[in-house]
DRENTORKOL-3810 file (N, C-alpha, C; in nm, 4 decimals):
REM DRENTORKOL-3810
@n.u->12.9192; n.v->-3.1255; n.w->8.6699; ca.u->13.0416; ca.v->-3.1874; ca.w->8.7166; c.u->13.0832; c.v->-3.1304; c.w->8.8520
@n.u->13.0777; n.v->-2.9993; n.w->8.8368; ca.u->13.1069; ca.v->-2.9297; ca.w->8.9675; c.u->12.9767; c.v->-2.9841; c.w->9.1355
@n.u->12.8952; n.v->-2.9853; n.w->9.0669; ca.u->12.7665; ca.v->-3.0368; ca.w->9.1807; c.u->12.8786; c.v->-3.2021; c.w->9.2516
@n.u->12.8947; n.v->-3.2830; n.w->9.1800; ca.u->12.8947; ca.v->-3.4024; ca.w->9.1907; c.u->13.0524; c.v->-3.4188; c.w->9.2864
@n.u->13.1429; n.v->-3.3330; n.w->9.2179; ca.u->13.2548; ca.v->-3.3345; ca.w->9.3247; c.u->13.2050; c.v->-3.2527; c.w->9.4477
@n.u->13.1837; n.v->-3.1681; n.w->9.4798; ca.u->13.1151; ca.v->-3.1016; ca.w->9.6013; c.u->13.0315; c.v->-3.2313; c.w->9.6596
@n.u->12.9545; n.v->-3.3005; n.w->9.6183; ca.u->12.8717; ca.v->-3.4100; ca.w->9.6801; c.u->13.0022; c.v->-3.5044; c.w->9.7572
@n.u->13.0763; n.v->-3.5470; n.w->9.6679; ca.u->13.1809; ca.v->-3.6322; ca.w->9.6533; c.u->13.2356; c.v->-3.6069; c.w->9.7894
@n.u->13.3174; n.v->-3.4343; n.w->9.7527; ca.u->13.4210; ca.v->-3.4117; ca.w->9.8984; c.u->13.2883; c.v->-3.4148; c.w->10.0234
@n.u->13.1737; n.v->-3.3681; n.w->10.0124; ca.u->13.0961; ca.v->-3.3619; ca.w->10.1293; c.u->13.0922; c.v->-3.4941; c.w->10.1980
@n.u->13.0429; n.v->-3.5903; n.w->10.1061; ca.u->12.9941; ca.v->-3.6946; ca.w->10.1816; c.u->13.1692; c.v->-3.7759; c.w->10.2244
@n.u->13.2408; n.v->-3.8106; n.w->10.1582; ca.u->13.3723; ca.v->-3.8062; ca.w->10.2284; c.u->13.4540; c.v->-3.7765; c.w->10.3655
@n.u->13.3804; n.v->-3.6175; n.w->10.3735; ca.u->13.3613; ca.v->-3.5328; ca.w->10.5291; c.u->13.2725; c.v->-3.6055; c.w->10.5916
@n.u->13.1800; n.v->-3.6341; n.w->10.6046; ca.u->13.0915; ca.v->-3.6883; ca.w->10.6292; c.u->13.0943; c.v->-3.8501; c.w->10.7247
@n.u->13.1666; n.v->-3.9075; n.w->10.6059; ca.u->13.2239; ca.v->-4.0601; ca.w->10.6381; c.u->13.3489; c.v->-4.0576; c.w->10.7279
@n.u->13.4397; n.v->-3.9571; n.w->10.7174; ca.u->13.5151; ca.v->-3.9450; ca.w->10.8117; c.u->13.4977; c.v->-3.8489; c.w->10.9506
@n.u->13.3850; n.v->-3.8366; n.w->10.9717; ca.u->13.3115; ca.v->-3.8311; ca.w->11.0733; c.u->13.3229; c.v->-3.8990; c.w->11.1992
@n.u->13.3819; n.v->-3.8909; n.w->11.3175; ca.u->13.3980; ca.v->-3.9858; ca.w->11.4132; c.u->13.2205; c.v->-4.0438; c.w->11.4975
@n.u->13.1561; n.v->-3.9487; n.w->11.4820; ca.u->13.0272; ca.v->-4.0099; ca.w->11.4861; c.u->12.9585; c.v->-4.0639; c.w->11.4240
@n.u->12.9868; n.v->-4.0520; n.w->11.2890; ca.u->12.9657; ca.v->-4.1639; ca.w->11.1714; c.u->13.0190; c.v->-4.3054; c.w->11.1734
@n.u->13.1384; n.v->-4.3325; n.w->11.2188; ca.u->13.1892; ca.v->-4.4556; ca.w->11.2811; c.u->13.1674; c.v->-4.5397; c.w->11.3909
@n.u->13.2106; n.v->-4.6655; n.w->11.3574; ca.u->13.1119; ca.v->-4.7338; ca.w->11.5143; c.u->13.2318; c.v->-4.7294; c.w->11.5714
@n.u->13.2087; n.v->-4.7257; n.w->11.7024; ca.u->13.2769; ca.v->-4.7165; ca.w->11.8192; c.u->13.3469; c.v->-4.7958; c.w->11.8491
@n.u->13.4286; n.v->-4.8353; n.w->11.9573; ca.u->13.4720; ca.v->-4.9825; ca.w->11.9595; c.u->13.3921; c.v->-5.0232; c.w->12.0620
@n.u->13.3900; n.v->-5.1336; n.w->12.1179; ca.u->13.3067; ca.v->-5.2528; ca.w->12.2609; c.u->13.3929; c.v->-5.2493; c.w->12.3058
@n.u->13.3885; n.v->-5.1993; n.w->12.4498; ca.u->13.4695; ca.v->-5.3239; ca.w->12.5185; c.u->13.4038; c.v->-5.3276; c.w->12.6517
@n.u->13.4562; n.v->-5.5074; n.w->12.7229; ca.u->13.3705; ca.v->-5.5262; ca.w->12.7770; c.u->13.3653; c.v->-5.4201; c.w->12.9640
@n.u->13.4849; n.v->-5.3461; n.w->12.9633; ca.u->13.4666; ca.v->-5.2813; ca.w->13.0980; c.u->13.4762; c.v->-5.1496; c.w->13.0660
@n.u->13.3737; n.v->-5.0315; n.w->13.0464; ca.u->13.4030; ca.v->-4.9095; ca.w->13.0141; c.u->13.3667; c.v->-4.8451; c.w->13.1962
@n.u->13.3790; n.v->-4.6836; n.w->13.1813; ca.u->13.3817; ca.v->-4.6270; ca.w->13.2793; c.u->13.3633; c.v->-4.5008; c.w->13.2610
@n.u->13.3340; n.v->-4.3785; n.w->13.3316; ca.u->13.3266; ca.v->-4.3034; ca.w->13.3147; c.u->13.4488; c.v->-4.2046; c.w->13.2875
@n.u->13.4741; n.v->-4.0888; n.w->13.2809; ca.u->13.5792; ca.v->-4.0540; ca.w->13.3120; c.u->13.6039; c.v->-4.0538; c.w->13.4508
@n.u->13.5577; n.v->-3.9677; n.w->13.5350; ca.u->13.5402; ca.v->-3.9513; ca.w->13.6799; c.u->13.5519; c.v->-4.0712; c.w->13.7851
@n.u->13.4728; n.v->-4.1980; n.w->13.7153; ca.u->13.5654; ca.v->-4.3747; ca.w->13.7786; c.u->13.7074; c.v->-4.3872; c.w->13.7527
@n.u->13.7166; n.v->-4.3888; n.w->13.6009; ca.u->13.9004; ca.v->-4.3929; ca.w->13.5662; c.u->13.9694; c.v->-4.3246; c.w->13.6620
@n.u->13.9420; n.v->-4.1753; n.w->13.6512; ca.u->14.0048; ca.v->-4.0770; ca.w->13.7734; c.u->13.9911; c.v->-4.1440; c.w->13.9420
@n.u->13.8837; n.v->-4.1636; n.w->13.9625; ca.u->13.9117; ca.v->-4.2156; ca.w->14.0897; c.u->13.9503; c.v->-4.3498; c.w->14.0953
@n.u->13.9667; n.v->-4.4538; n.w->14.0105; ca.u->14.0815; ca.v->-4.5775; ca.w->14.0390; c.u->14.2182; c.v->-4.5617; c.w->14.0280
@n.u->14.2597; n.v->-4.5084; n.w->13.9367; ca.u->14.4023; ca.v->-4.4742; ca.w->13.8747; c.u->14.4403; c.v->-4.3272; c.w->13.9260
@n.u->14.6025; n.v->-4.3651; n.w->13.9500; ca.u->14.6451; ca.v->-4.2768; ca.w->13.9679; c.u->14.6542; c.v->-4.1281; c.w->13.8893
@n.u->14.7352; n.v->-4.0683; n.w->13.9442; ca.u->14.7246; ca.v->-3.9692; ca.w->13.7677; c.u->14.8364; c.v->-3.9743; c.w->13.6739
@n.u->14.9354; n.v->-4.0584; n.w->13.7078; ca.u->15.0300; ca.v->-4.1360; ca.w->13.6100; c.u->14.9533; c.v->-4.2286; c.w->13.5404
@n.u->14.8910; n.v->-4.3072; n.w->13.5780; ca.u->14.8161; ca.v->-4.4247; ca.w->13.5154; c.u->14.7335; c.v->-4.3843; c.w->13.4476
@n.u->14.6331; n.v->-4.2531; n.w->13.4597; ca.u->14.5153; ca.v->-4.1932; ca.w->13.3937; c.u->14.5998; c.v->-4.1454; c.w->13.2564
@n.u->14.7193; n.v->-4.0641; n.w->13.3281; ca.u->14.8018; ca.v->-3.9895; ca.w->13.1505; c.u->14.8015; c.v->-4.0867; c.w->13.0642
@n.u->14.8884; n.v->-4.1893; n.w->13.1329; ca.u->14.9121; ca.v->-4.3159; ca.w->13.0507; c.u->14.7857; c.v->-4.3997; c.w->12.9984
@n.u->14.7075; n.v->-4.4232; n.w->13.0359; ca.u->14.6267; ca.v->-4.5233; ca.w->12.9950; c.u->14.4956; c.v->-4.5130; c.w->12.9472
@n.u->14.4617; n.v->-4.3811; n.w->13.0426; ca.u->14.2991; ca.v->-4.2936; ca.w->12.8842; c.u->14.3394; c.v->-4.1590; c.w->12.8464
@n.u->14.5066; n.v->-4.1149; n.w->12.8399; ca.u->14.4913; ca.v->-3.9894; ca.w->12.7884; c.u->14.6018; c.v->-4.0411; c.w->12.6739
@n.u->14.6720; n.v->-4.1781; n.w->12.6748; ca.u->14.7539; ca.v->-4.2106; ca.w->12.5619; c.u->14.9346; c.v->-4.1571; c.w->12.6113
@n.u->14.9305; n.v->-4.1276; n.w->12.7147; ca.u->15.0257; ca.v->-4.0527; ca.w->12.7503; c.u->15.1620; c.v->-4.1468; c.w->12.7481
@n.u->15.2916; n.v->-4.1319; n.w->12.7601; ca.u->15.3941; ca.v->-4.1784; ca.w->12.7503; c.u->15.4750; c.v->-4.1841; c.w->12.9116
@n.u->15.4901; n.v->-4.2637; n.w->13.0094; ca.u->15.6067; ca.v->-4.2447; ca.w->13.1354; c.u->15.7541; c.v->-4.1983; c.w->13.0375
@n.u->15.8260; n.v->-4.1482; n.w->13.1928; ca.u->15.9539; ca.v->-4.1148; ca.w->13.0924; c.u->16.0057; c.v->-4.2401; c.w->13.1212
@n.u->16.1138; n.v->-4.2818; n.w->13.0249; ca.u->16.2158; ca.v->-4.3617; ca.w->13.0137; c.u->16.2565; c.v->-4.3672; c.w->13.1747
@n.u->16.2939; n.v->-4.5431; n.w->13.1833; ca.u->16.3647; ca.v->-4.5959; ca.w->13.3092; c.u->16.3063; c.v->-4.5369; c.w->13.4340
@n.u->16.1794; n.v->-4.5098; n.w->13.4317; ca.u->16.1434; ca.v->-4.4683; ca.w->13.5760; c.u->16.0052; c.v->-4.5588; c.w->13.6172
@n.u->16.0052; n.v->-4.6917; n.w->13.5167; ca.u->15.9263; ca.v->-4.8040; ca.w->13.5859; c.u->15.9501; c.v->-4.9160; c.w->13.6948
@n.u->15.9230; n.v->-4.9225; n.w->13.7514; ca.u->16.0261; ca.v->-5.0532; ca.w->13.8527; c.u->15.9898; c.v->-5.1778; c.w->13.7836
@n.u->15.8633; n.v->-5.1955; n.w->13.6822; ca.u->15.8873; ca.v->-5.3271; ca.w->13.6288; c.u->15.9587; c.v->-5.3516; c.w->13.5181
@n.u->16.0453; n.v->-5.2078; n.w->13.4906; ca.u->16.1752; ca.v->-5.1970; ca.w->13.3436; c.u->16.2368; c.v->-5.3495; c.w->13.4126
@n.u->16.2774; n.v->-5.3164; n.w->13.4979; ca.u->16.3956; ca.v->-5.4330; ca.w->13.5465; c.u->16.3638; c.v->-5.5580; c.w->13.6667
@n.u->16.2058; n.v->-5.5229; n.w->13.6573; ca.u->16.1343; ca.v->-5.6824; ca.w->13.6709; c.u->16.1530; c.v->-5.8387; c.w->13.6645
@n.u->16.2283; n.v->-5.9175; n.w->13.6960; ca.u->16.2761; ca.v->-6.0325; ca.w->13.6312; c.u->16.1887; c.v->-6.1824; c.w->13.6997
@n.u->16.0919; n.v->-6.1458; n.w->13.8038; ca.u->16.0181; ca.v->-6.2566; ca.w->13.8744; c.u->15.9384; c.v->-6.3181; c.w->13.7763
@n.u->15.8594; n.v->-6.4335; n.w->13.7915; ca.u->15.7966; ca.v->-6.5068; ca.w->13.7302; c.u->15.6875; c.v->-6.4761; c.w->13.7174
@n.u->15.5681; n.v->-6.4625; n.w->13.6284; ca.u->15.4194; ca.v->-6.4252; ca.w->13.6594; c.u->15.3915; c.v->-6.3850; c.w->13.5094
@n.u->15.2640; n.v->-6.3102; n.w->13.5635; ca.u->15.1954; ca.v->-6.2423; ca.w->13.4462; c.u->15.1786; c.v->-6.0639; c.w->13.4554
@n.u->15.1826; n.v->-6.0058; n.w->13.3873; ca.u->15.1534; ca.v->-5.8694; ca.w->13.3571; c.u->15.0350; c.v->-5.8158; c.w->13.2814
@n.u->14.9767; n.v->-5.7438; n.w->13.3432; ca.u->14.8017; ca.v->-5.7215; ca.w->13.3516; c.u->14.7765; c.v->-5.5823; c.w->13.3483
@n.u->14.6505; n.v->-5.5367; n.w->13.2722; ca.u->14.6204; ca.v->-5.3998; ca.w->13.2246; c.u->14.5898; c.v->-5.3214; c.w->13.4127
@n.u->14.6450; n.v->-5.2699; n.w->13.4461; ca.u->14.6367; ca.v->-5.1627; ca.w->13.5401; c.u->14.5009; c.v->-5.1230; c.w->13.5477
@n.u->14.3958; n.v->-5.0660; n.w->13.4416; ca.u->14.3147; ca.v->-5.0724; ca.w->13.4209; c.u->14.1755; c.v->-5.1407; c.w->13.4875
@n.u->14.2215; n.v->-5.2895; n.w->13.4037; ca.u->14.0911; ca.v->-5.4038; ca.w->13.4226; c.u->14.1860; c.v->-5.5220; c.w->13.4358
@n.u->14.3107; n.v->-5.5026; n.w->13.4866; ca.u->14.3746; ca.v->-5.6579; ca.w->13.5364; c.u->14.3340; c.v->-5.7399; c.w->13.4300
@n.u->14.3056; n.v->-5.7552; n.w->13.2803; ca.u->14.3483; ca.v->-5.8401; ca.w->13.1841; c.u->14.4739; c.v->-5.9151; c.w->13.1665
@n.u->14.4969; n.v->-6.0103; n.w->13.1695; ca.u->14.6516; ca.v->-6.0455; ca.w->13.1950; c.u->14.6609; c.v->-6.0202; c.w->12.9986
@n.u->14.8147; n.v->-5.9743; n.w->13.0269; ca.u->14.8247; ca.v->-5.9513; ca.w->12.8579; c.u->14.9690; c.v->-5.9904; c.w->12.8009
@n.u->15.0533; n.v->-5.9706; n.w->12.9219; ca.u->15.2150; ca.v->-6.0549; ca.w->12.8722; c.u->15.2766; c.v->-6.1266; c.w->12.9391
@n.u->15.2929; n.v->-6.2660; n.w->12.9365; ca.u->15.4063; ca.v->-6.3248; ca.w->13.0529; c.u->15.5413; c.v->-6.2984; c.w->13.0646
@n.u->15.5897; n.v->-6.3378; n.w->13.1769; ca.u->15.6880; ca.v->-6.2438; ca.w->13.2191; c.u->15.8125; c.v->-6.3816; c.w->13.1402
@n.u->15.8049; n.v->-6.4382; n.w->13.0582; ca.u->15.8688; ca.v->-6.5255; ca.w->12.9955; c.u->15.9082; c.v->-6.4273; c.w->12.8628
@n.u->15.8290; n.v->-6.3873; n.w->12.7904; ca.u->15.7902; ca.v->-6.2597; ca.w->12.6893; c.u->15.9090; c.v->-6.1714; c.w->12.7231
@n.u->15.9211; n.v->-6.0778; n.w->12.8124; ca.u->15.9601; ca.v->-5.9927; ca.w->12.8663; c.u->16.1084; c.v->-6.0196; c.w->12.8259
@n.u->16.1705; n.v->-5.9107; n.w->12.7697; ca.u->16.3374; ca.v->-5.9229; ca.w->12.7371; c.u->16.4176; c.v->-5.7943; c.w->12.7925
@n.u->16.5136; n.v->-5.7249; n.w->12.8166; ca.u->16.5819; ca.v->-5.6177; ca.w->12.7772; c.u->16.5805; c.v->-5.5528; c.w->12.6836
@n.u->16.5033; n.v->-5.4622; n.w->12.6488; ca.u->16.5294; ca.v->-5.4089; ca.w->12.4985; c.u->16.6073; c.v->-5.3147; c.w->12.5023
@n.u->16.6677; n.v->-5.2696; n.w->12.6370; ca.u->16.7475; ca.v->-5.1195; ca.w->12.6481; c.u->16.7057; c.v->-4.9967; c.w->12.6383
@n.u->16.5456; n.v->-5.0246; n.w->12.5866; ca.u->16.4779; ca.v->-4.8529; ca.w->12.5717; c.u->16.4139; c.v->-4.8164; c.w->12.6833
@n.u->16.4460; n.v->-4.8497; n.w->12.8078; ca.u->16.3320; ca.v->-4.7747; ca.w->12.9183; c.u->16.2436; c.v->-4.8183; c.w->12.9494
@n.u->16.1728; n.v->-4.9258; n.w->12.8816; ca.u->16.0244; ca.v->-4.9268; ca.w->12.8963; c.u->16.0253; c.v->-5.0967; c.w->12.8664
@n.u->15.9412; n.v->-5.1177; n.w->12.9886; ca.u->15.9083; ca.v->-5.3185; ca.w->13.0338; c.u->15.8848; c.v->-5.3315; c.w->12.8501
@n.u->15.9842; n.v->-5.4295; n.w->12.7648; ca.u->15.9348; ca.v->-5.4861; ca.w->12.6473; c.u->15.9167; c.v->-5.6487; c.w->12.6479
@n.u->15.8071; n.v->-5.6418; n.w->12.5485; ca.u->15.7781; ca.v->-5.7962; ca.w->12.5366; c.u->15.7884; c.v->-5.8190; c.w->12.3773
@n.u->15.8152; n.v->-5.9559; n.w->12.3672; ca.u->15.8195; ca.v->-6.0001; ca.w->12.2137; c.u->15.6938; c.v->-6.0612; c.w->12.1752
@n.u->15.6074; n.v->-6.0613; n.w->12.2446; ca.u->15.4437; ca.v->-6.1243; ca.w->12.2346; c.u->15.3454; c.v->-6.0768; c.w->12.3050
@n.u->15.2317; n.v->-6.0623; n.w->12.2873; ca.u->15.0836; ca.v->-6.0202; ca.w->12.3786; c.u->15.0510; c.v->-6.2027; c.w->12.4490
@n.u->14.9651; n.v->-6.1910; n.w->12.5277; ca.u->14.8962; ca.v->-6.3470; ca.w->12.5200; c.u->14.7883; c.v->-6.2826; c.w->12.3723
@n.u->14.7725; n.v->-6.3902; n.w->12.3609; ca.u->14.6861; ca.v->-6.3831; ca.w->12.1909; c.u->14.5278; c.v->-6.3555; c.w->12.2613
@n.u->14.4906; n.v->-6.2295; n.w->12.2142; ca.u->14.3525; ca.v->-6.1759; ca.w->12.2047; c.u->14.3685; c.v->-6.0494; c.w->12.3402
@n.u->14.4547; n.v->-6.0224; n.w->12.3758; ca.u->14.4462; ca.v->-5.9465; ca.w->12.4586; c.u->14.4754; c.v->-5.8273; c.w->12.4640
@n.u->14.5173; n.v->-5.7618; n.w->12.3238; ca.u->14.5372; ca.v->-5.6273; ca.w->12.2992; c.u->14.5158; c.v->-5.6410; c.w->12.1459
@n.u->14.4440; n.v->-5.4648; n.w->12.0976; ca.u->14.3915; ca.v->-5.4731; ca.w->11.9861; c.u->14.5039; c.v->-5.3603; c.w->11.9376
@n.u->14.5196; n.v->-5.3243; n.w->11.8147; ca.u->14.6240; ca.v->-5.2387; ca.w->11.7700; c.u->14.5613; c.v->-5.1469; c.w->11.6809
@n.u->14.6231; n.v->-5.0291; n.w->11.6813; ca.u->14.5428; ca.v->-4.9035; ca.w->11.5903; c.u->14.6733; c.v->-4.8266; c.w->11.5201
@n.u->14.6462; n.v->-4.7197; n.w->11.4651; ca.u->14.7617; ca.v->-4.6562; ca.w->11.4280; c.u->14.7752; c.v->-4.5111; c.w->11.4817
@n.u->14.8486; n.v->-4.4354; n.w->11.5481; ca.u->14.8534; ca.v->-4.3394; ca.w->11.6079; c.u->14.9900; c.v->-4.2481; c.w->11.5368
@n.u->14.9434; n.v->-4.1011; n.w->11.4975; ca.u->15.0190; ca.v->-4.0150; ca.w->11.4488; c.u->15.0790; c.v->-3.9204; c.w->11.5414
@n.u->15.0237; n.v->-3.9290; n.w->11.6637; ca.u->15.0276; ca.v->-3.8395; ca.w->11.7346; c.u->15.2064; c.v->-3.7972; c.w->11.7511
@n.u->15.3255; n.v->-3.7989; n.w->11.7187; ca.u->15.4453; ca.v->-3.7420; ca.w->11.7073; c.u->15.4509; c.v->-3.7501; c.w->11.5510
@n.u->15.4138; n.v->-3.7346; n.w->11.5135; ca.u->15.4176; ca.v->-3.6838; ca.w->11.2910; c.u->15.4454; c.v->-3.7891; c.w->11.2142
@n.u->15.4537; n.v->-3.8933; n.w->11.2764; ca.u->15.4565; ca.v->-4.0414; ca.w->11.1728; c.u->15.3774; c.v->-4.1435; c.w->11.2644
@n.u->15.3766; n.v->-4.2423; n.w->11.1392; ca.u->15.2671; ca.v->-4.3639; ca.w->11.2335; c.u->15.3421; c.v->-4.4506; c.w->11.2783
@n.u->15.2772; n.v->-4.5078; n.w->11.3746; ca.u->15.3098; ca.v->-4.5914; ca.w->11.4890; c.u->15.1855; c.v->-4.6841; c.w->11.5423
@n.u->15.2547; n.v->-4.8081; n.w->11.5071; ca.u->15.1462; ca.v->-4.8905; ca.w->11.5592; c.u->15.1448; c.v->-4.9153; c.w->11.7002
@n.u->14.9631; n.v->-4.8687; n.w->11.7440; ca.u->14.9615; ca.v->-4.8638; ca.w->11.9151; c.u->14.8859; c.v->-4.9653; c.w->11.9545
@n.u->14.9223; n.v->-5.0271; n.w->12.0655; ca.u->14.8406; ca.v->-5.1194; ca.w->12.1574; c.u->14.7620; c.v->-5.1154; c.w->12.2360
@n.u->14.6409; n.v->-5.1208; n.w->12.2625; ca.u->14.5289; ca.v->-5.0900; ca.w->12.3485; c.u->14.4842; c.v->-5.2166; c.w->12.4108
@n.u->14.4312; n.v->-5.1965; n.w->12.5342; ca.u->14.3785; ca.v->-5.3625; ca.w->12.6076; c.u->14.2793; c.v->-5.3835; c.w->12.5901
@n.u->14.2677; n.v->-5.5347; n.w->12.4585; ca.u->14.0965; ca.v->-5.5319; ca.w->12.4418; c.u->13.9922; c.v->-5.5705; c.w->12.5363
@n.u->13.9996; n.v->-5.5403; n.w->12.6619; ca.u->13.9107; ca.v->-5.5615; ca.w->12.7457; c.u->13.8608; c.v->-5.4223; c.w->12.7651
@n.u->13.9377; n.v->-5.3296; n.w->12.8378; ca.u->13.8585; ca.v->-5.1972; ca.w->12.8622; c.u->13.9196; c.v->-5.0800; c.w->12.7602
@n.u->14.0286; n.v->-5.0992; n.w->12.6144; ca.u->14.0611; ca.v->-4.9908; ca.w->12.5495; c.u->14.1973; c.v->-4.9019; c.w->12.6138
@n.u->14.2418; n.v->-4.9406; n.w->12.7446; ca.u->14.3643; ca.v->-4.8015; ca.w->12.7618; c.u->14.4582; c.v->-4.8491; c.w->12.6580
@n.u->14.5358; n.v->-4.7140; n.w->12.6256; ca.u->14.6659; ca.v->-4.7121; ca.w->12.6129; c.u->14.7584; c.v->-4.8172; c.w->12.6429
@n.u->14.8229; n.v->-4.8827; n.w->12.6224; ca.u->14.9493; ca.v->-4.9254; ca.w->12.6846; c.u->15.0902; c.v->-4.9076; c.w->12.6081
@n.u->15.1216; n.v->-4.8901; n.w->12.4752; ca.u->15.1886; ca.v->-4.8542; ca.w->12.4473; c.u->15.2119; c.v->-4.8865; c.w->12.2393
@n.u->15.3189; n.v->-4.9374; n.w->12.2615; ca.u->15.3631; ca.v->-4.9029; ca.w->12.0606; c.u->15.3954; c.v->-5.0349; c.w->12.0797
@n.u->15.3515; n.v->-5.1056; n.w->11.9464; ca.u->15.4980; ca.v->-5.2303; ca.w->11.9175; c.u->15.5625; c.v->-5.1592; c.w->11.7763
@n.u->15.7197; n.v->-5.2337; n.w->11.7423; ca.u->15.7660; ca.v->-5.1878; ca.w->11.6230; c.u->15.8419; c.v->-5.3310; c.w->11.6230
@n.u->15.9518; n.v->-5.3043; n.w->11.5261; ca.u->15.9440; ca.v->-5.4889; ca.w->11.4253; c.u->16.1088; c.v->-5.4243; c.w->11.4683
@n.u->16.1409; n.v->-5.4220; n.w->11.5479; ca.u->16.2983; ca.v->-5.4323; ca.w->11.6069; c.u->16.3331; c.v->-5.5223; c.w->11.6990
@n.u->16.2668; n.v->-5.6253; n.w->11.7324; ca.u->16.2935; ca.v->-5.7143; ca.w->11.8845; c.u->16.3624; c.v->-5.8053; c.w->11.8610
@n.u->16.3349; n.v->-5.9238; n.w->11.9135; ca.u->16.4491; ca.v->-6.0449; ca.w->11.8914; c.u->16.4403; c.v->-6.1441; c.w->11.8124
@n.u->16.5024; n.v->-6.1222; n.w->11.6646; ca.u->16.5036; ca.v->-6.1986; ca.w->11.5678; c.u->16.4664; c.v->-6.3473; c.w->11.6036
@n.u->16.5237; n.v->-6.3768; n.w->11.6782; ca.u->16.5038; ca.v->-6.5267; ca.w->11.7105; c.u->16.3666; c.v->-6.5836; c.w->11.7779
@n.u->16.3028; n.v->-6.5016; n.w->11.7874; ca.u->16.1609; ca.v->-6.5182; ca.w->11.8018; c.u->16.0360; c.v->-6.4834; c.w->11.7071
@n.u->15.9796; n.v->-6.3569; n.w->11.8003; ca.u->15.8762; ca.v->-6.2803; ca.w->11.6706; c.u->16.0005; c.v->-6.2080; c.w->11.5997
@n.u->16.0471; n.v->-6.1162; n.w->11.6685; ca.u->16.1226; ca.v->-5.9761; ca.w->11.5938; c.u->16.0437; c.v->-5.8395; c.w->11.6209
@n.u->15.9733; n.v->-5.9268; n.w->11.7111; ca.u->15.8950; ca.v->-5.7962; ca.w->11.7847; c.u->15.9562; c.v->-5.7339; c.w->11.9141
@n.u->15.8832; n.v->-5.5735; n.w->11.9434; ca.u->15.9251; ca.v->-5.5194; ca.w->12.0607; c.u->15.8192; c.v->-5.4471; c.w->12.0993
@n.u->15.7360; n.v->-5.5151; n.w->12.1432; ca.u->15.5908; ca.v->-5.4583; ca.w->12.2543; c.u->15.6547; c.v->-5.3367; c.w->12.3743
@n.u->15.7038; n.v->-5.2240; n.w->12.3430; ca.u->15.7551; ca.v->-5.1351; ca.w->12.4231; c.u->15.6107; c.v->-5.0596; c.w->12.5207
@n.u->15.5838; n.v->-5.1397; n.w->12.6511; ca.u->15.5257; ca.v->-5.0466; ca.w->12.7086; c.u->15.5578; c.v->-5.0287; c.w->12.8300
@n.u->15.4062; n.v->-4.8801; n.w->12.8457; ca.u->15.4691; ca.v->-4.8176; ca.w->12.9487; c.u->15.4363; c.v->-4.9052; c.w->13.0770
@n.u->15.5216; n.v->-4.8912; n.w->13.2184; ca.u->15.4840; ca.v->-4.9707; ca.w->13.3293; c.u->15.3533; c.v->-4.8889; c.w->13.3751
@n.u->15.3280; n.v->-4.7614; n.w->13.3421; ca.u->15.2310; ca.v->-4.7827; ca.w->13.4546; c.u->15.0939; c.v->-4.7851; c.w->13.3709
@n.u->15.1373; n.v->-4.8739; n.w->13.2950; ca.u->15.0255; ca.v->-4.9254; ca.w->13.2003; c.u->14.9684; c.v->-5.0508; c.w->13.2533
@n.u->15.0654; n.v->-5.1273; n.w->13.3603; ca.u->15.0793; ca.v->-5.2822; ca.w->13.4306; c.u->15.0706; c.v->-5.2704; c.w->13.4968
@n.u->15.0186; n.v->-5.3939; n.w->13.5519; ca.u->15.0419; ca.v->-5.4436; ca.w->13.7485; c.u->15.1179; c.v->-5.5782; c.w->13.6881
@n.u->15.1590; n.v->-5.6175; n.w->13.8222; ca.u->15.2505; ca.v->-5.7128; ca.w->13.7862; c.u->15.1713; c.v->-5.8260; c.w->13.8705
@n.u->15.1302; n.v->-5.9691; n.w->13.8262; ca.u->15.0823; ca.v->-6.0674; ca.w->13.9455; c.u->15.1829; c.v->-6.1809; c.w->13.9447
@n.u->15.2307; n.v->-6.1873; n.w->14.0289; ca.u->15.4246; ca.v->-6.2892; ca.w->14.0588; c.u->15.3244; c.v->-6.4637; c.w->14.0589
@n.u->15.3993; n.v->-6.5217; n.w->13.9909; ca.u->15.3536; ca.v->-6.6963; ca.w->14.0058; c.u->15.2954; c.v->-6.7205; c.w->14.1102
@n.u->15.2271; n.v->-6.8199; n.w->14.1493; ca.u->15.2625; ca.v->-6.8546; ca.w->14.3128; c.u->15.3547; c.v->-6.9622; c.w->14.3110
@n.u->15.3705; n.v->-7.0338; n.w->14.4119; ca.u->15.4888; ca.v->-7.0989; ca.w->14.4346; c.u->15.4066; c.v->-7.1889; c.w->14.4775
@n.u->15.3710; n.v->-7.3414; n.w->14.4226; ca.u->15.3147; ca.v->-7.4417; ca.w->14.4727; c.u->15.4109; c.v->-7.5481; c.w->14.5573
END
C-alpha cells in the first residue's frame, strides 16, 4: 500500500511538471533580448514579466477618440474603443475583447485567483478581467494596463 501511494504522489509531481506540459503556440514569439530591445522597460515589466503600471498614470486611462487598441507587443487589435468605459480604477477598462484575441489563465500571484488576460497572438500580459463592469452589457471589466496598448485612432474618410 505504502509502494503505491509513493508511486501515486511521485507521478502527480511529475504531471505537474511544467516540462511535462505543452506549452502554449503563439504565432509571434521572441527572444528575450528582441522583447528587450522593442519595448520599453515599462512595457517589458508589463507585458513578459506580468507586471502591473501604477494606477492613473496611462494617457489612454482617459482616451476617448475613436479606433482600436492593440497589443504593444504584436499590434493585435484586441478592444475597440466603443468597449472602453470609465471604470474609475486607473486602468483603460473594456467590457469586451474583439472575440479570439486574448486567451485567459488564472494567476495567484497576490494570494488569491484572478483571472488574467494574455494576447493570443504573441502571449504578453495585459491584464485581469473580473465580473464588476456594466450590467447593462457583459458585466464585465477587462482592467488593463496602458502600457500593455498602442492606440490606432479611426481614420477619417
Amino acid at each position: 500500500m505504502k509502494k503505491i501511494i509513493i508511486i501515486t504522489i511521485i507521478g502527480l509531481f511529475l504531471s505537474c511538471n511544467s516540462s511535462a506540459q505543452d506549452k502554449e503556440k503563439f504565432t509571434v514569439t521572441k527572444t528575450k533580448t528582441e522583447w528587450k530591445a522593442q519595448l520599453t522597460d515599462l512595457q517589458y515589466y508589463v507585458l513578459r514579466e506580468s507586471g502591473t503600471e501604477r494606477a492613473f498614470t496611462s494617457p489612454l486611462n482617459d482616451n476617448k477618440q475613436a479606433g482600436v487598441y492593440a497589443c504593444a507587443a504584436c499590434e493585435t487589435p484586441l478592444f475597440k474603443s466603443e468597449y472602453k468605459y470609465d471604470s474609475k480604477s486607473g486602468w483603460p477598462s473594456f467590457d469586451r475583447e474583439i472575440e479570439g484575441s486574448v486567451i485567459y489563465s488564472v494567476d495567484y500571484n497576490i494570494g488569491y485567483a484572478r483571472n488574467e488576460e494574455r494576447c493570443a497572438t504573441c502571449g504578453s500580459h495585459l491584464g485581469h478581467v473580473f465580473d464588476d463592469g456594466p450590467r447593462e452589457t457583459t458585466g464585465q471589466r477587462h482592467c488593463i494596463n496602458g502600457a500593455a496598448l498602442t492606440f490606432i485612432p479611426k481614420k477619417n474618410d
